[in-house]
C-alpha positions as a Markdown table, in Angstrom:
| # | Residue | x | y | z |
|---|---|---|---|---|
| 1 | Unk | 14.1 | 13.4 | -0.7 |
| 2 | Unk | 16.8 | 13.7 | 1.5 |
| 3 | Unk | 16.4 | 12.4 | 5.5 |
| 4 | Unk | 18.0 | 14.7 | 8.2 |
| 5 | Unk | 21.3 | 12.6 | 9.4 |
| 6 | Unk | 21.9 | 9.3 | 8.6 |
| 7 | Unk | 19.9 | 7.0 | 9.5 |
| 8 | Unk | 18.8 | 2.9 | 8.5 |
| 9 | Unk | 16.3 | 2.1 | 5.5 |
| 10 | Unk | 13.1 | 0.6 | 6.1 |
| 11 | Unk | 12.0 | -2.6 | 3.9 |
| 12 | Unk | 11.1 | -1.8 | 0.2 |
| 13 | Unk | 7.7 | -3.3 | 0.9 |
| 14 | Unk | 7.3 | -1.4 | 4.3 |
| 15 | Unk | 7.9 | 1.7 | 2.5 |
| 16 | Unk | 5.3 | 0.6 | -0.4 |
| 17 | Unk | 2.6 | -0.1 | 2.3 |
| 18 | Unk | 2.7 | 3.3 | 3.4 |
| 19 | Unk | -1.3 | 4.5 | 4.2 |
| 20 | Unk | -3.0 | 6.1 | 1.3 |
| 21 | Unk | -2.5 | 9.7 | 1.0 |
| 22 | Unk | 0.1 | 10.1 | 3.5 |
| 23 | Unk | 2.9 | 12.1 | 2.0 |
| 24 | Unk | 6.8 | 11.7 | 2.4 |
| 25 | Unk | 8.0 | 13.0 | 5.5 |
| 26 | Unk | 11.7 | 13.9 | 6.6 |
| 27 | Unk | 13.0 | 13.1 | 10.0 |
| 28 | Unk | 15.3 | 14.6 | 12.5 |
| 29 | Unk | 17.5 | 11.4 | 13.8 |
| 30 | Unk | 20.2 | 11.7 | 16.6 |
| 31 | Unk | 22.8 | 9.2 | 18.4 |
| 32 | Unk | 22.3 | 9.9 | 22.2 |
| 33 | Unk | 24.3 | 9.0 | 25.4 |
| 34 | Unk | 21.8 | 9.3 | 28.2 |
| 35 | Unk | 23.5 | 10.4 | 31.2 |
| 36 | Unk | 22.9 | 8.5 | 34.4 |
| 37 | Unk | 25.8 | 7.9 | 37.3 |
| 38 | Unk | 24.8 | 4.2 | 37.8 |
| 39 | Unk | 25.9 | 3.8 | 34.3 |
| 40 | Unk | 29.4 | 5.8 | 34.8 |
| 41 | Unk | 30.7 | 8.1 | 31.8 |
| 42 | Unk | 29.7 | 6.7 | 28.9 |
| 43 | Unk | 25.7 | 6.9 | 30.3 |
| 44 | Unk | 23.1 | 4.9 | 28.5 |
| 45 | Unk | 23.1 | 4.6 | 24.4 |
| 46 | Unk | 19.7 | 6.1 | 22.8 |
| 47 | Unk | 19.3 | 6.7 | 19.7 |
| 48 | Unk | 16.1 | 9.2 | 18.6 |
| 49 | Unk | 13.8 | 9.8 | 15.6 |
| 50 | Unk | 11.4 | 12.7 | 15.3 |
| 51 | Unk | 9.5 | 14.3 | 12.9 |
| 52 | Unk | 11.9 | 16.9 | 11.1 |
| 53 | Unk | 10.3 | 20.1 | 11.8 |
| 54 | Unk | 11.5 | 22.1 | 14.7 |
| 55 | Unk | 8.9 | 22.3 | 17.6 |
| 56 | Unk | 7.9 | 20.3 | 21.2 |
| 57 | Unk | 7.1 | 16.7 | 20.4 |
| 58 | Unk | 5.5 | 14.7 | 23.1 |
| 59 | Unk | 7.5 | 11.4 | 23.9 |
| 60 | Unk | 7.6 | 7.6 | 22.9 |
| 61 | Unk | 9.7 | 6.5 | 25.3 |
| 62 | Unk | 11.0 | 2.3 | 23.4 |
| 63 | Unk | 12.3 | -0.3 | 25.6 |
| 64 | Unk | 13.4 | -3.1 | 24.2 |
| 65 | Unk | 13.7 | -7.1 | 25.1 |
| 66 | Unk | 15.9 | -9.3 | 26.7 |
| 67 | Unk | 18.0 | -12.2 | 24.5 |
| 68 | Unk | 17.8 | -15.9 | 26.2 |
| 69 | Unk | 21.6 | -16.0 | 25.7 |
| 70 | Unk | 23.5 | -12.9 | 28.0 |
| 71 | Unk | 26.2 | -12.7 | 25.3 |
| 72 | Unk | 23.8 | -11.8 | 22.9 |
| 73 | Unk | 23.3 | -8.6 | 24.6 |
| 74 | Unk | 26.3 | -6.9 | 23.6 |
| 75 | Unk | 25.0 | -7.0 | 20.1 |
| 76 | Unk | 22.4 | -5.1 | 20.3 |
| 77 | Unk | 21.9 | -1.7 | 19.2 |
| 78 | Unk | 19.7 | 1.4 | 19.9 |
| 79 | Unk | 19.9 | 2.3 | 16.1 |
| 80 | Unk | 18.8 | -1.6 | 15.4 |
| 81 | Unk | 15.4 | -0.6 | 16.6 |
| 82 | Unk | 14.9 | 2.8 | 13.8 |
| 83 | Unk | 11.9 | 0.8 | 12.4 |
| 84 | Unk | 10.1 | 0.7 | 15.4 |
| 85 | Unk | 10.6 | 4.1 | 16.4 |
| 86 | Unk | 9.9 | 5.9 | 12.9 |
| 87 | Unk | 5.8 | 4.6 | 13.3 |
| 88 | Unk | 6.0 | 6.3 | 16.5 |
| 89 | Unk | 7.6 | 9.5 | 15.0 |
| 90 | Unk | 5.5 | 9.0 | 12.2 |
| 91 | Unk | 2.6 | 9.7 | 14.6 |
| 92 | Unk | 3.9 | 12.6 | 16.1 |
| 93 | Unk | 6.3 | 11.6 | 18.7 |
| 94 | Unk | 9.7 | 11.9 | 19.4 |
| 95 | Unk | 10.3 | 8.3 | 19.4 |
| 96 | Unk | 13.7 | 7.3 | 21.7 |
| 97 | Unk | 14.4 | 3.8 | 21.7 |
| 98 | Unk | 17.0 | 3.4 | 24.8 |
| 99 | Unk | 19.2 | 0.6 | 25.5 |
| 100 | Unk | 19.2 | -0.5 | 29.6 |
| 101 | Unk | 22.3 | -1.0 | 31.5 |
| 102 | Unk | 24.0 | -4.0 | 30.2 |
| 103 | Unk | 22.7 | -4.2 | 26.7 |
| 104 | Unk | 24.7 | -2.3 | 23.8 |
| 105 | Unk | 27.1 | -0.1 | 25.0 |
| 106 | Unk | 25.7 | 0.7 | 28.1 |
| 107 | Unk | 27.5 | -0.2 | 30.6 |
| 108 | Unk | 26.0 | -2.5 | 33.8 |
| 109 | Unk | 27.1 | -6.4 | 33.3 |
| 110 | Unk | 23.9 | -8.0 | 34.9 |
| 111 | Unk | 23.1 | -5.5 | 37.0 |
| 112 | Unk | 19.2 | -6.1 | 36.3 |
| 113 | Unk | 19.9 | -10.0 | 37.0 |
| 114 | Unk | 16.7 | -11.8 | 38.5 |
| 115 | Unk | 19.0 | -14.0 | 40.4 |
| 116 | Unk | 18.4 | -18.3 | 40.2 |
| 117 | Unk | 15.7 | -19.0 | 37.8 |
| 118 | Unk | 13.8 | -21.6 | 40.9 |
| 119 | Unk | 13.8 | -18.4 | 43.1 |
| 120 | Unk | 13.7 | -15.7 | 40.2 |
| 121 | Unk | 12.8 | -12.2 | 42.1 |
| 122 | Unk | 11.5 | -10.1 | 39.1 |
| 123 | Unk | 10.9 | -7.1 | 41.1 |
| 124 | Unk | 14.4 | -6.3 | 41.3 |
| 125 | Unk | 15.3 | -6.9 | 38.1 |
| 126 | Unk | 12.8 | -4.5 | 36.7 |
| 127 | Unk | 13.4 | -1.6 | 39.6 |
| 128 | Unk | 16.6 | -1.6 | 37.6 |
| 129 | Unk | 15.1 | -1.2 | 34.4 |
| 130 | Unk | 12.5 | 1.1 | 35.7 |
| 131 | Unk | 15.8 | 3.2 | 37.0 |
| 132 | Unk | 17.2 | 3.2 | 33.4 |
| 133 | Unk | 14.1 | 4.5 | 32.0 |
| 134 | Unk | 13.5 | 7.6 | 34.3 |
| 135 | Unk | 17.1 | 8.4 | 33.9 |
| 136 | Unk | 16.0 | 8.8 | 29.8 |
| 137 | Unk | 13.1 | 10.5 | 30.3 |
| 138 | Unk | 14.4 | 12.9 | 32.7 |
| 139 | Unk | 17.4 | 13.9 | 30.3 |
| 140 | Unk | 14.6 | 14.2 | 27.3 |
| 141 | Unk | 13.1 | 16.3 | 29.4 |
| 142 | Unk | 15.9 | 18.7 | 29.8 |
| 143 | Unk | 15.8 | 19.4 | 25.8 |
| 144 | Unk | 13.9 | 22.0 | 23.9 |
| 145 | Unk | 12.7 | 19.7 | 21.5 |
| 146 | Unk | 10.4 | 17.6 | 23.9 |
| 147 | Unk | 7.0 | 18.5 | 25.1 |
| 148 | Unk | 6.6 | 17.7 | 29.1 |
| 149 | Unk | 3.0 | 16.8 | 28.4 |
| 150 | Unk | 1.5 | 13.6 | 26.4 |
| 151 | Unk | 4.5 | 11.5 | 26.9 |
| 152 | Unk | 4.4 | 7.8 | 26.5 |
| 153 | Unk | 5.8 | 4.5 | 27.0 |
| 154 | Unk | 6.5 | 1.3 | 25.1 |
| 155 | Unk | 8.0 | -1.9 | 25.7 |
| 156 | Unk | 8.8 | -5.4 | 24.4 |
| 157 | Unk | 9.0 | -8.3 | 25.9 |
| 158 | Unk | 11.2 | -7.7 | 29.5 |
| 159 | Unk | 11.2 | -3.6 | 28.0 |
| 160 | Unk | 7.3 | -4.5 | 28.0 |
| 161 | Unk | 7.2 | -5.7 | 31.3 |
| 162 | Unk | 9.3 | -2.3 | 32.6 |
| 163 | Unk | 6.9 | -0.2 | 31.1 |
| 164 | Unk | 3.9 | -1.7 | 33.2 |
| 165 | Unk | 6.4 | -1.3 | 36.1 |
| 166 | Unk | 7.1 | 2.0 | 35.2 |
| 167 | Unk | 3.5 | 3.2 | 35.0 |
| 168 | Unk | 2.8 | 1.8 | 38.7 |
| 169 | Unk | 5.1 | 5.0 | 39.7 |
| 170 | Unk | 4.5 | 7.0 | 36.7 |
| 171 | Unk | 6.5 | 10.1 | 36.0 |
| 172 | Unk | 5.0 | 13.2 | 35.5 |
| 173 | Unk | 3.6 | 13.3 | 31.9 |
| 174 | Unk | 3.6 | 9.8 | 31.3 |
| 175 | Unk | -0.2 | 9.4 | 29.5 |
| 176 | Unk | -0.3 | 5.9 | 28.3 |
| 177 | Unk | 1.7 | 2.4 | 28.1 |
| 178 | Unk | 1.9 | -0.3 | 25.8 |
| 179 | Unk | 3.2 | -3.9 | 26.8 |
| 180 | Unk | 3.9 | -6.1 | 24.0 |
| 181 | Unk | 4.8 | -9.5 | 24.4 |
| 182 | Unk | 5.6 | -8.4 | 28.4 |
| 183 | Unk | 7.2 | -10.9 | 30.8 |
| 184 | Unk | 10.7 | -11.8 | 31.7 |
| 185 | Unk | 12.8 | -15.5 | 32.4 |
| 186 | Unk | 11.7 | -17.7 | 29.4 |
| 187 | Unk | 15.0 | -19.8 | 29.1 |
| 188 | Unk | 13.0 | -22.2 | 26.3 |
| 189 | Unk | 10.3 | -22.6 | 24.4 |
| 190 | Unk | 7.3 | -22.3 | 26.7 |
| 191 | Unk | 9.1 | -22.3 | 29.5 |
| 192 | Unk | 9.4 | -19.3 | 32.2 |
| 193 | Unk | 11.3 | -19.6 | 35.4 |
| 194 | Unk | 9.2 | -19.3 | 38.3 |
| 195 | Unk | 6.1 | -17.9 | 36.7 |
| 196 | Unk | 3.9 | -17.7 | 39.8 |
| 197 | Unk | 6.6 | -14.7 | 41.2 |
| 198 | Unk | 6.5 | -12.9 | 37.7 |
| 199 | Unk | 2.6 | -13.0 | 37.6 |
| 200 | Unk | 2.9 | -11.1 | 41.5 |
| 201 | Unk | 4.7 | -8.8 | 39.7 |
| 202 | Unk | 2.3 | -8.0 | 37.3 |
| 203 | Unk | 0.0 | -8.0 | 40.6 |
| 204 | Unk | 1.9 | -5.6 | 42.8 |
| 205 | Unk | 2.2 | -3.2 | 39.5 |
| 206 | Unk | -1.4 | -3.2 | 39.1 |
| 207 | Unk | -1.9 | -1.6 | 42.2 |
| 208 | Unk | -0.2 | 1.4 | 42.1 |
| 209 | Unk | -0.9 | 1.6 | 38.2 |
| 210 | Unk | -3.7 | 4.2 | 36.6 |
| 211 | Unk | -2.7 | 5.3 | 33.2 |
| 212 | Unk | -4.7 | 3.4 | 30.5 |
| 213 | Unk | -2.3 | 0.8 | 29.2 |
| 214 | Unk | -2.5 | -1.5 | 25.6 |
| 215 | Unk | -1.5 | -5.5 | 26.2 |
| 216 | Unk | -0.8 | -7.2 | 23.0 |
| 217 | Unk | 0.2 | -10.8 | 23.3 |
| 218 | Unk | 0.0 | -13.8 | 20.3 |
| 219 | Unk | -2.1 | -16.9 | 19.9 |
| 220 | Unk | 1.9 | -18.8 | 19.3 |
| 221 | Unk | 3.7 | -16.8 | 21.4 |
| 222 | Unk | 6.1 | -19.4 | 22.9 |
| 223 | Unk | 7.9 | -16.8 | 25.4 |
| 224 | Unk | 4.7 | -16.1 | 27.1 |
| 225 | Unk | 2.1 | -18.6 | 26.3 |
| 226 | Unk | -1.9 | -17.0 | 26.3 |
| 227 | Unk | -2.9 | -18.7 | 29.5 |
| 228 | Unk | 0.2 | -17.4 | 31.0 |
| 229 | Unk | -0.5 | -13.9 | 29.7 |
| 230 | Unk | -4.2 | -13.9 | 30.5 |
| 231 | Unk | -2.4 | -14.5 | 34.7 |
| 232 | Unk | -0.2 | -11.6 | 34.0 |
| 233 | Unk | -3.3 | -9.5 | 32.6 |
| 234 | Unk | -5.7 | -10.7 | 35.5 |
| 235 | Unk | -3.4 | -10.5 | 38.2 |
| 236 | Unk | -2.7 | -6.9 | 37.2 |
| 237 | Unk | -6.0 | -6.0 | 37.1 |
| 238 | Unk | -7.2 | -7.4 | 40.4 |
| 239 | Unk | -5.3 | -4.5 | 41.9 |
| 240 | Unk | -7.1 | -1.8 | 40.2 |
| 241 | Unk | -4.6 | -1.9 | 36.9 |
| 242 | Unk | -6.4 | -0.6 | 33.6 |
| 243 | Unk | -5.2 | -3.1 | 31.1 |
| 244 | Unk | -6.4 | -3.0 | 27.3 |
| 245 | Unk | -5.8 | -6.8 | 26.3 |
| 246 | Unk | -5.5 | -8.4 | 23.0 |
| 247 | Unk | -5.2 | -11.8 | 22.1 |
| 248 | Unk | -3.3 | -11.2 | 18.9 |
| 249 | Unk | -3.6 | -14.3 | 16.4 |
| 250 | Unk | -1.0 | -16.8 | 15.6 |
| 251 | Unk | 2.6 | -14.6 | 14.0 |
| 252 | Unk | 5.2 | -16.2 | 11.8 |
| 253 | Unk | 6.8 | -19.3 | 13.6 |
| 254 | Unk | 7.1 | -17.5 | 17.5 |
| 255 | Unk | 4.0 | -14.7 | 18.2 |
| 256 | Unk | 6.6 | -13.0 | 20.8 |
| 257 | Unk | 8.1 | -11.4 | 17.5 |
| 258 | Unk | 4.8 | -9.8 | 16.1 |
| 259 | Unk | 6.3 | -6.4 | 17.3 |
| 260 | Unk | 9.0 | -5.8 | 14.9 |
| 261 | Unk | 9.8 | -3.6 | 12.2 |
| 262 | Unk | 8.7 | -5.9 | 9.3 |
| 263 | Unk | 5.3 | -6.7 | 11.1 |
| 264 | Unk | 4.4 | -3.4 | 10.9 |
| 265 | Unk | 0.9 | -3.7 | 9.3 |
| 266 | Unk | 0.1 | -6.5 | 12.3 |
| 267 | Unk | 0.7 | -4.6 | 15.2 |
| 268 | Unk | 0.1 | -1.0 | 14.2 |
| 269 | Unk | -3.3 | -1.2 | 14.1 |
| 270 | Unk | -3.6 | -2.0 | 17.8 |
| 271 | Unk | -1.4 | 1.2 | 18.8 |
| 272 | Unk | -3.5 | 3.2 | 16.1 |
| 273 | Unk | -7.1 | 2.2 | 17.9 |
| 274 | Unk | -5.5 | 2.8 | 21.1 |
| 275 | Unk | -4.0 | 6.1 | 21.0 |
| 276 | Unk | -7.2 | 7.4 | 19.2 |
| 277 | Unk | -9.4 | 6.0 | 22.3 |
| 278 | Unk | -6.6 | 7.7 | 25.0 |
| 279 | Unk | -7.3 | 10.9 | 22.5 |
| 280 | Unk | -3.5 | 10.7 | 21.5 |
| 281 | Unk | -4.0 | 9.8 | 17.5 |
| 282 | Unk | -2.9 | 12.4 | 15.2 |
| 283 | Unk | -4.5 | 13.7 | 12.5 |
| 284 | Unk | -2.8 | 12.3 | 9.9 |
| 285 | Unk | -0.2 | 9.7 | 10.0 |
| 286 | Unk | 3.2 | 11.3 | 8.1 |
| 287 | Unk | 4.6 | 8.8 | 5.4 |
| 288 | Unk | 7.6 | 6.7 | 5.7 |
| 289 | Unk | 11.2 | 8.4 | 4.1 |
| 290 | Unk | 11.5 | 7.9 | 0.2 |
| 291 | Unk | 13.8 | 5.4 | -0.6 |
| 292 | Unk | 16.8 | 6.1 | -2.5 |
| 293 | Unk | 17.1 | 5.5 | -6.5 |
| 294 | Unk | 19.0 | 3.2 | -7.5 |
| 295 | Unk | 22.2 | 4.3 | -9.8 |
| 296 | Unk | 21.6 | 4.1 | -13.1 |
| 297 | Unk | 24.5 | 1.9 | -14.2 |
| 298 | Unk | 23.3 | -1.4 | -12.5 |
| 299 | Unk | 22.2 | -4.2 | -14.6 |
| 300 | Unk | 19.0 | -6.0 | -13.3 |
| 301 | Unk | 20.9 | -8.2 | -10.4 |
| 302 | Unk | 22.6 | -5.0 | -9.3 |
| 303 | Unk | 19.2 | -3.1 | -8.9 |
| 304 | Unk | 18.0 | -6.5 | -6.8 |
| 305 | Unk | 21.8 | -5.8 | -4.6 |
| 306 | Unk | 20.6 | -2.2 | -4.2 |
| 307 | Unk | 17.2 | -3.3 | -3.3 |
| 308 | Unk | 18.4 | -6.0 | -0.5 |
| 309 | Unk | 21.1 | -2.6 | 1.0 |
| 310 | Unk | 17.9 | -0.9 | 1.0 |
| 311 | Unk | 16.2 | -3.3 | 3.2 |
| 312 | Unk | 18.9 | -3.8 | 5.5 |
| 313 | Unk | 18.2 | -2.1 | 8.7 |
| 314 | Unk | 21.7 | -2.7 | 10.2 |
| 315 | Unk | 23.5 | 0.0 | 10.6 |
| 316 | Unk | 26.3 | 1.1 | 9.6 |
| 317 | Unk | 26.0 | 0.5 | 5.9 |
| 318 | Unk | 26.9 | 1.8 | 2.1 |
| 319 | Unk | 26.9 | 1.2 | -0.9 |
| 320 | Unk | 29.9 | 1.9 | -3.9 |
| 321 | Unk | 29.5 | 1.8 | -7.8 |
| 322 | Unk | 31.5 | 2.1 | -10.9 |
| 323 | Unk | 30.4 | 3.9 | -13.7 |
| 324 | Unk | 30.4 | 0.4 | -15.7 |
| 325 | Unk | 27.8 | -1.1 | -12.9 |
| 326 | Unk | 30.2 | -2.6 | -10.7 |
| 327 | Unk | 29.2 | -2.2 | -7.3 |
| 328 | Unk | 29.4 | -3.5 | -3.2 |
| 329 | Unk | 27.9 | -2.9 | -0.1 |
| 330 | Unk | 28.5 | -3.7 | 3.3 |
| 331 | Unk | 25.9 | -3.2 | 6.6 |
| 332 | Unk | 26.1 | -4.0 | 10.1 |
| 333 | Unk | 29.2 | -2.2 | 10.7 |
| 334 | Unk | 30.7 | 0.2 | 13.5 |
| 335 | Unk | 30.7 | 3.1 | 12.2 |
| 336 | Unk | 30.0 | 5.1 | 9.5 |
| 337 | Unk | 33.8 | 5.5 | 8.1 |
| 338 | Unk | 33.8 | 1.0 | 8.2 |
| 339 | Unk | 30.7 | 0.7 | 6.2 |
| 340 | Unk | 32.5 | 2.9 | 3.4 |
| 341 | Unk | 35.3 | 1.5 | 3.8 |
| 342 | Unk | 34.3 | -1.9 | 3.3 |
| 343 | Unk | 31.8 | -0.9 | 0.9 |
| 344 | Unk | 34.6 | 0.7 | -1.8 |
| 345 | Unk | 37.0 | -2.7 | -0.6 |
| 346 | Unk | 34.0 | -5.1 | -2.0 |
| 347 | Unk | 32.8 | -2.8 | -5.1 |
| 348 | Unk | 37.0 | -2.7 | -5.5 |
| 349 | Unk | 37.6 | -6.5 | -6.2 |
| 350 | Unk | 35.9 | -5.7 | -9.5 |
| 351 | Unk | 37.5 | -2.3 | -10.5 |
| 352 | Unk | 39.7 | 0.2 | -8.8 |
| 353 | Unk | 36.7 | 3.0 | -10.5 |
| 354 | Unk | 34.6 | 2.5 | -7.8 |
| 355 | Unk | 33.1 | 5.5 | -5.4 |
| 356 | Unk | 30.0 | 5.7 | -3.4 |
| 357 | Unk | 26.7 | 6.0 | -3.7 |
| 358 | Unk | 24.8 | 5.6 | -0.6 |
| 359 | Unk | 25.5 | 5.5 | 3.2 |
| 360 | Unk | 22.8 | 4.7 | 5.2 |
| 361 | Unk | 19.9 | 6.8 | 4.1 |
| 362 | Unk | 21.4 | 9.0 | 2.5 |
| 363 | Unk | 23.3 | 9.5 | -1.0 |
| 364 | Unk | 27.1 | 10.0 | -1.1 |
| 365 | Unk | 26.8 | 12.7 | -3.7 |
């Protein structure tokens, strides 16, 4: 099975654990520049994943985290989150994972800067991000592809944080949020500048916030440590905030990763129990995209080479072969035309027969 445009593989395994009896599905994907005038011509990168057929999908609106190091920023990538947003499309959203001013290739420096980390003001760090996020939503919208009702909103880590900000002054539609991992201005392992100003935060969100909202946070979480999570979650309350709150056990080496695409099985469960208590759960969950054969030529270590191009999630990638088996692949790249390019330049230090097979998600031929 073909998948509309071309789009990033999930994990052989992730693809395996699909639920029982959920069948294939196809997906629309599209590369989106979200216009905003803060953010100057090129707008804000977005990248979206639906369910293939034509119709109004209600929103998942994906914000994403902050690195510790600023330079790190500039390589990230809306398409880098496709895992995450497929289990929302695979639910029946219209899943938009949008990259902030400054991160990617929106433009913005650190315009969402919390200033000195002894006198962080997280407020006006995340009234930035807050800005970013309406200016998405209001350009989805705007399309006939998006339903203006059951929208809603989902965040990691700082993007966690501006979702609970966002649903103190929630936009119209906006039915739910989920906060994984929220917080901002951990510099170190269990270490957060000026935590007493971020858990006011959380405070002065909770008052103006009403829409049901899921926490998620990890027993090892070393961004946001439980006892400093439980402040965030009672602070938040105490104004009148409806906060959901899980203490998640221990993930991996650093709990503030449990939301990522290969901890699928951990953390969908959570959003699963929560949308079907907001009365947002569909009624079946689609399955995952089939994943590509692999050509018939390769000997065993070129089928376990197909299998690793398969898992990577980096886009741009593809994959070339020669009809005698040898082969090259290349991810991570650009653009599309790179990723072939280098694909037929490795698969051609073998033989000059080589042509490809696969880019991204799709087959060449």
């Amino acid at each position: 099975m073909t998948v509309a445009r071309a789009l990033p593989v999930v994990l052989i395994a992730w693809l395996a654990s699909a639920m029982p009896g959920a069948s294939a599905a196809e997906f629309y994907t599209e590369d989106l520049r979200i216009p905003m005038a803060a953010a100057g011509p090129p707008g804000l990168e977005a990248f979206l994943v639906r369910p293939a057929p034509v119709r109004r999908y209600p929103l998942a609106l994906i914000s994403h985290g902050s690195p510790r190091i600023f330079e790190d920023r500039a390589t990230m990538s809306a398409r880098k989150y496709y895992g995450i947003a497929l289990e929302f499309a695979r639910r029946g959203f219209a899943a938009v994972n949008v990259m902030r001013r400054g991160y990617g290739t929106s433009p913005g420096g650190r315009v969402d800067s919390y200033g000195t980390c002894a006198r962080a003001d997280y407020l006006a760090g995340t009234s930035v991000a807050v800005a970013d996020l309406r200016a998405a939503i209001d350009a989805m919208m705007r399309r006939d592809d998006i339903s203006p009702n059951g929208m809603i909103a989902v965040g990691h880590s700082t993007g966690g944080l501006a979702t609970i900000a966002l649903t103190a002054q929630a936009p119209p539609g906006l039915v739910a949020g989920i906060n994984f991992a929220g917080g901002r201005g951990s510099t170190s392992d269990n270490y957060v500048c000026n935590p007493d100003a971020l858990v006011q935060a959380f405070g002065s969100f909770g008052k103006t916030s009403r829409v049901p909202t899921l926490w998620v946070y990890a027993a090892n979480d070393l961004y946001f440590a439980p006892a400093l999570a439980h402040r965030f979650r009672d602070a938040f309350r105490s104004g009148g905030g409806n906060a959901d709150f899980i203490d998640a056990p221990a993930f991996g080496e650093d709990g503030h990763y449990l939301y990522s695409t290969t901890s699928r099985p951990q953390w969908t469960p959570y959003v699963d129990a929560f949308l079907r208590a907001q009365k947002l759960a569909p009624r079946e969950i689609l399955g995952p995209p089939d994943p590509l054969p692999a050509p018939s030529q390769l000997s065993e270590s070129g089928r376990t080479e197909f299998a690793r191009y398969l898992a990577s999630i980096s886009p741009h990638k593809a994959f070339a072969v020669s009809p005698k088996g040898a082969f090259g692949w290349r991810s991570g790249r650009p653009s599309i035309a790179d990723a072939q390019a280098d694909a037929l330049a490795a698969c051609g230090k073998w033989t000059s027969a080589c042509s490809l097979y696969a880019i991204d998600d799709r087959l060449a031929r």
